[in-house]
Z-matrix of the N, CA and C atoms (Angstrom, degrees):
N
C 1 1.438
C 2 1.520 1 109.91
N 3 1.448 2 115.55 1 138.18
C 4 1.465 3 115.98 2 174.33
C 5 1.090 4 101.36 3 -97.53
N 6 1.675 5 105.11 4 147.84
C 7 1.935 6 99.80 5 154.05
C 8 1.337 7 123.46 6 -54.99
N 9 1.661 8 116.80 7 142.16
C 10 1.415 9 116.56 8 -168.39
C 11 1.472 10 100.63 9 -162.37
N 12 1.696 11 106.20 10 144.54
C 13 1.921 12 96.08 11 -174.77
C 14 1.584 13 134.95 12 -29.50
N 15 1.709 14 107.29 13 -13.53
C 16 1.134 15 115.44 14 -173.02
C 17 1.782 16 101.95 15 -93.01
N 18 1.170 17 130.27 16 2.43
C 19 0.818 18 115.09 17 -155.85
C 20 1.716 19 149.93 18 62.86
N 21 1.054 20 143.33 19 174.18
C 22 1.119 21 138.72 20 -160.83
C 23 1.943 22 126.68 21 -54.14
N 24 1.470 23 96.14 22 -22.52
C 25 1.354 24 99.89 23 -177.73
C 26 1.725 25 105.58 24 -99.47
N 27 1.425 26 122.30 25 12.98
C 28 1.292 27 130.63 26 179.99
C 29 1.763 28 111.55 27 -80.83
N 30 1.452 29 156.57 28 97.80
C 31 1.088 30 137.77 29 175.95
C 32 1.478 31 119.85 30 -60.64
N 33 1.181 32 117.31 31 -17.52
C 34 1.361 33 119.08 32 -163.61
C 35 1.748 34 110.00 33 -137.18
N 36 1.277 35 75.94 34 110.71
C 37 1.517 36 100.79 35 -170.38
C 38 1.724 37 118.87 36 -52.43
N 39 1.382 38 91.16 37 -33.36
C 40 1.740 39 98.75 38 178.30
C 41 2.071 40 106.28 39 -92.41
N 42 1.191 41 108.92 40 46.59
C 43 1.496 42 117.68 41 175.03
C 44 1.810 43 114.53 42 -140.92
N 45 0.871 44 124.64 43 156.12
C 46 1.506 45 140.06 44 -177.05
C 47 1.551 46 107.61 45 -113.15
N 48 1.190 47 141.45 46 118.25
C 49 1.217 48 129.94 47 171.36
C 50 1.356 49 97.54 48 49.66
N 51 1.365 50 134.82 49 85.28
C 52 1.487 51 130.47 50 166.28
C 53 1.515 52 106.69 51 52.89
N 54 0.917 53 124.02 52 -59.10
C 55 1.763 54 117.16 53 -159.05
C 56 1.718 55 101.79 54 -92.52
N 57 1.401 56 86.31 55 148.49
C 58 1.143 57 112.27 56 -175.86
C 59 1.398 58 125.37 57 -57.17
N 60 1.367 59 105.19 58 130.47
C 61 2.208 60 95.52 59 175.62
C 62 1.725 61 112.49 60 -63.30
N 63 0.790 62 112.26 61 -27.50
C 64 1.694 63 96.05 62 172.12
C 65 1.785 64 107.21 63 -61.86
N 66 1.252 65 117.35 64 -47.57
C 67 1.508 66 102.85 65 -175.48
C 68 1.747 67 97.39 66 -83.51
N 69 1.309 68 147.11 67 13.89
C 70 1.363 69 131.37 68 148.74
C 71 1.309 70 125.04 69 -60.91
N 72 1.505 71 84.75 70 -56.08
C 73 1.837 72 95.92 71 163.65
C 74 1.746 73 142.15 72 -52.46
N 75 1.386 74 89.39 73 -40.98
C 76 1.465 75 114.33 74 171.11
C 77 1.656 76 106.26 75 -58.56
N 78 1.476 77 106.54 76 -49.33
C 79 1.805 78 113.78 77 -173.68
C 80 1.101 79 76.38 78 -74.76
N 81 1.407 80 154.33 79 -85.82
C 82 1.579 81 119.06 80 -119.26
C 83 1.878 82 104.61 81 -94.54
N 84 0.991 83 107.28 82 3.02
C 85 1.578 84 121.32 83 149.60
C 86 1.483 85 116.77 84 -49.33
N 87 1.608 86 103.76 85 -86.68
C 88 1.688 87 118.15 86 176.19
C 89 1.544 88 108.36 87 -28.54
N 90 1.773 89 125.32 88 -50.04
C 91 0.604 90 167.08 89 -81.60
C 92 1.994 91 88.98 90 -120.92
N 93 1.499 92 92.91 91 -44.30
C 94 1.226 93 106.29 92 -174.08
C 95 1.799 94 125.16 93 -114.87
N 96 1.553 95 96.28 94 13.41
C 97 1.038 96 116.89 95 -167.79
C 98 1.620 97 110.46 96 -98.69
N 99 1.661 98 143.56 97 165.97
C 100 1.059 99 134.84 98 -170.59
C 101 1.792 100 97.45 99 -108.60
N 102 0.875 101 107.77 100 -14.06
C 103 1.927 102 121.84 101 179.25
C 104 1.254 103 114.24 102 -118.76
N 105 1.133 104 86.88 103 158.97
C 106 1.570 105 98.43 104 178.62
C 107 1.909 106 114.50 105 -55.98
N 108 1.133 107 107.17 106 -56.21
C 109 1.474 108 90.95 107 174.38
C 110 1.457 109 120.72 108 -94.17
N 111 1.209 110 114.96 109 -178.78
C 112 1.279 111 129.59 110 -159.26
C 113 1.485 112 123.04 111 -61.16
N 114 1.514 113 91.82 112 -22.01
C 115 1.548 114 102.13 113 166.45
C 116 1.494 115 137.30 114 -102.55
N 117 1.503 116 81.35 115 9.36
C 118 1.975 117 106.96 116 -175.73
C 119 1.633 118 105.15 117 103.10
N 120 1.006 119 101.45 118 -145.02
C 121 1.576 120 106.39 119 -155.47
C 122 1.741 121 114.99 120 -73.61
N 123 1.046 122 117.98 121 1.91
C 124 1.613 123 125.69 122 177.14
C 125 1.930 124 95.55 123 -138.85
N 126 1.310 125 110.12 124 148.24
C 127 1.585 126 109.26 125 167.05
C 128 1.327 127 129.19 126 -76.33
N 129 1.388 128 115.42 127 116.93
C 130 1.563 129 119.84 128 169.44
C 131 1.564 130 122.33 129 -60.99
N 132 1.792 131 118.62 130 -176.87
C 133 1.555 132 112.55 131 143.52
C 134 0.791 133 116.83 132 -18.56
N 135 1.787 134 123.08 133 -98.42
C 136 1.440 135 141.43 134 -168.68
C 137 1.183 136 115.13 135 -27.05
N 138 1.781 137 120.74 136 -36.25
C 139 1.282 138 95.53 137 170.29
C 140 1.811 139 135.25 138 -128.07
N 141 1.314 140 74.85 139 47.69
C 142 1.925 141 103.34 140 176.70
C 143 1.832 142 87.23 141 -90.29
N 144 1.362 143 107.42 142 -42.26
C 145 1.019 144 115.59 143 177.60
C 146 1.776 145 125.98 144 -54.99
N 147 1.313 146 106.84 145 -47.83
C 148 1.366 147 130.05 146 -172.49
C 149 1.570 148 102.48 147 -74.97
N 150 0.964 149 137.35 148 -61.91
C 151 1.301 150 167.50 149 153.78
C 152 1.949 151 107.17 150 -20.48
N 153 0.656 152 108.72 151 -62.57
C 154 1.403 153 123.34 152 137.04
C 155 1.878 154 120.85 153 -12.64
N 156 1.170 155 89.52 154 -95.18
C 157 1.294 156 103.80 155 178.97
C 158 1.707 157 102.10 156 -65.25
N 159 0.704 158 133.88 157 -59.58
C 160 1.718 159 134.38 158 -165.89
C 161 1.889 160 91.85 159 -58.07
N 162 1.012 161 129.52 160 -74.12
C 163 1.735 162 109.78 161 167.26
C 164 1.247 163 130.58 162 -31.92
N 165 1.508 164 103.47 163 -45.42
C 166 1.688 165 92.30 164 173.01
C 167 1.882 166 109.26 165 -59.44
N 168 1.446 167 91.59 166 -52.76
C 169 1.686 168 71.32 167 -171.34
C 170 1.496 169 107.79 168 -75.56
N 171 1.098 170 154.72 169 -7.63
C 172 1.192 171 147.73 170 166.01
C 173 1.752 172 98.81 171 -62.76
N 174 1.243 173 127.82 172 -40.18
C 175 1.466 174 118.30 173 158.14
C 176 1.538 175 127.99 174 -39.13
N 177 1.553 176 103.67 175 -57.31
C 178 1.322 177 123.87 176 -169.69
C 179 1.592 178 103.61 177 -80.60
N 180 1.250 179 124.09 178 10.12
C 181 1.376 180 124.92 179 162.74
C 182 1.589 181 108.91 180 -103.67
N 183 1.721 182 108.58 181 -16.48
C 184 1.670 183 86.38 182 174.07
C 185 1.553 184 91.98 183 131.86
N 186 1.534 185 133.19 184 -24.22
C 187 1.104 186 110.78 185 -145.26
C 188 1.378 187 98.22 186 -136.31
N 189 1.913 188 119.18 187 148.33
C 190 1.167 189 116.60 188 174.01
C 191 1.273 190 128.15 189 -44.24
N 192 1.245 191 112.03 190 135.38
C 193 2.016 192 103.83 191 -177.46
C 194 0.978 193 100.75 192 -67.82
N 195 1.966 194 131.21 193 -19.46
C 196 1.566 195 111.37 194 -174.21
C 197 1.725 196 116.62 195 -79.72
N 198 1.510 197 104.61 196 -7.87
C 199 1.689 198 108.59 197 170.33
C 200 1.114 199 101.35 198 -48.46
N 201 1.675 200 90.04 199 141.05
C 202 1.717 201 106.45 200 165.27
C 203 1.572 202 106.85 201 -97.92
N 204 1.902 203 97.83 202 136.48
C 205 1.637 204 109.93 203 172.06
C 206 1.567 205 121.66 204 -2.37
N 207 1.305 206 119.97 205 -40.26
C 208 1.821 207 116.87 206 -177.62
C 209 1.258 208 84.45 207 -57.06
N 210 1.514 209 136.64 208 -58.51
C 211 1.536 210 123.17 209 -146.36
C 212 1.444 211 99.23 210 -84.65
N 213 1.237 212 128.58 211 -68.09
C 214 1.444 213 150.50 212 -179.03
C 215 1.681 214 98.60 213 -7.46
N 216 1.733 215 89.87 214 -90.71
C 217 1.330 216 122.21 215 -166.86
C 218 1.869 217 120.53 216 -32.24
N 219 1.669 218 99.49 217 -46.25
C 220 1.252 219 111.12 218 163.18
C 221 1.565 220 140.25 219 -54.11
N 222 1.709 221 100.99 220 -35.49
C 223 1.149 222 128.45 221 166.59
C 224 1.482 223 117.26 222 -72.88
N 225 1.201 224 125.40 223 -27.05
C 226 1.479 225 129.00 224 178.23
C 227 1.884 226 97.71 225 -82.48
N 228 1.360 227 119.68 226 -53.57
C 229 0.926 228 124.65 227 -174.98
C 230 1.692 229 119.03 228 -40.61
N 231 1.640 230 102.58 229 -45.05
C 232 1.378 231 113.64 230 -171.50
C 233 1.533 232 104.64 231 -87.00
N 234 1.607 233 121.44 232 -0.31
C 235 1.073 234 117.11 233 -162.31
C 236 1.722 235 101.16 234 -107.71
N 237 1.414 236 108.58 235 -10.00
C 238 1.645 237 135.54 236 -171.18
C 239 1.364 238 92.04 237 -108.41
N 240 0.914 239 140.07 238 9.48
C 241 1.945 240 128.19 239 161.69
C 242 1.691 241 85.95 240 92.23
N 243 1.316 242 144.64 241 28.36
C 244 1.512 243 123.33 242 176.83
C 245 1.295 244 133.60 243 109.00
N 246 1.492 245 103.77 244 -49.11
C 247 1.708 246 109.16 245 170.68
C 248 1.221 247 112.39 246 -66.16
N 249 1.138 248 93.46 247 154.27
C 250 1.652 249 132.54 248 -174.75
C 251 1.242 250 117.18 249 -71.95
N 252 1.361 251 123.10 250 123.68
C 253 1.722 252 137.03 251 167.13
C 254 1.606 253 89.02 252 -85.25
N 255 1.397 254 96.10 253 136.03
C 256 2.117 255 127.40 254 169.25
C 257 1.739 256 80.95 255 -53.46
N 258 1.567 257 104.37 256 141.35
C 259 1.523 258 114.36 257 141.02
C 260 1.468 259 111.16 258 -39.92
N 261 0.952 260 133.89 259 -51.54
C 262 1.426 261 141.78 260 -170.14
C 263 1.647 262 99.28 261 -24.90
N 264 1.502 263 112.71 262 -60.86
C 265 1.468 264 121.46 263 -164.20
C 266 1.060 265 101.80 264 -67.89
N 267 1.497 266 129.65 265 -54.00
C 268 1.490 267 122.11 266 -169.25
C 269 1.698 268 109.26 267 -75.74
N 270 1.236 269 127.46 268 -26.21
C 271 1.894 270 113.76 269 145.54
C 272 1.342 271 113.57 270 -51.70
N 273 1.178 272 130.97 271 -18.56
C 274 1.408 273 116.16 272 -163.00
C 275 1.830 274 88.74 273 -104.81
N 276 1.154 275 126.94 274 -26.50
C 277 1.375 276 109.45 275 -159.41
C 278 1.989 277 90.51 276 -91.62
N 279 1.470 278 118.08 277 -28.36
C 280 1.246 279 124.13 278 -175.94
C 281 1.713 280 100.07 279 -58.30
N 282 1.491 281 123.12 280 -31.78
C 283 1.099 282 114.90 281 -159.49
C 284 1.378 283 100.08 282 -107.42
N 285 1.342 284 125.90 283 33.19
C 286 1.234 285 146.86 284 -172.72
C 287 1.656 286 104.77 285 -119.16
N 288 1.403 287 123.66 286 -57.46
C 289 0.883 288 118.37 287 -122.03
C 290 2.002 289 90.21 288 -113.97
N 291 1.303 290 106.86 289 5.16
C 292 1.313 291 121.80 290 167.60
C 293 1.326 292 125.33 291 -108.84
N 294 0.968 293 102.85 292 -3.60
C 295 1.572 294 122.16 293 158.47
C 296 1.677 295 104.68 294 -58.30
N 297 1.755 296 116.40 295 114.62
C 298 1.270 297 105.67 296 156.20
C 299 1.544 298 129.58 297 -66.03
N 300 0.968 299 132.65 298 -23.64
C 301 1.569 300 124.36 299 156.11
C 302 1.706 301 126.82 300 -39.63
N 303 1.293 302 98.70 301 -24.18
C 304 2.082 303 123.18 302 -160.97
C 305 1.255 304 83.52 303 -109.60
N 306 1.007 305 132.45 304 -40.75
C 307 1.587 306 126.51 305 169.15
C 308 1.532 307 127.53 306 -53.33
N 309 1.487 308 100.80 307 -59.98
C 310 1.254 309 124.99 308 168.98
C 311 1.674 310 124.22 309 -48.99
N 312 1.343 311 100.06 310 -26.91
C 313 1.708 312 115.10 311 -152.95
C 314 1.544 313 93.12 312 -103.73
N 315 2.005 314 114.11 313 -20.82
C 316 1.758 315 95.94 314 -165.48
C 317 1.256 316 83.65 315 -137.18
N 318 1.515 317 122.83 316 60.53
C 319 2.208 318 116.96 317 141.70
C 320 1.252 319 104.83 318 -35.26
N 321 1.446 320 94.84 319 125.09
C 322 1.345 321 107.32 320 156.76
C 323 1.658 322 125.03 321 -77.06
């Protein structure tokens, strides 16, 4: 284990309290936004981009990218030592994942 803002029981140096700095940023992004995604109420670049990455690791935790946040969110959580992802993410991945394009793009 390296030292890391979380201190000693943190493995991963690039995380805050278990979770990752890319989804810190992302929450206090959403955070300031009037829509669900990052670009307000329809998805921009940034988050064709974002969107992206948050499936892969929602993959690499185990779970269909077409799960909705109840399943997802839990699974990232337990996969981050416990702490908690902001609602923020799981509105943003819910409003992802009903999108027929996001449908289209992740057959199970």
């Amino acid at each position: 284990m390296s030292q890391s803002p979380c201190g000693a029981r943190c493995a991963n140096p690039r995380a805050v309290h278990g979770v990752p700095i890319p989804v810190r940023l992302l929450t206090n992004t959403l955070k300031k936004t009037k829509g669900p995604f990052a670009a307000g109420e329809h998805p921009g670049e940034a988050d064709f981009h974002v969107v992206t990455w948050l499936a892969r690791t929602i993959s690499n935790a185990g779970v269909s990218p077409n799960s909705p946040s109840s399943v997802t969110i839990p699974k990232l959580n337990e996969r981050t030592g416990g702490d908690s992802y902001d609602p923020v993410i799981a509105r943003y991945w819910d409003a992802w994942i009903v999108r027929t394009s996001f449908k289209e793009s992740n057959l199970d």
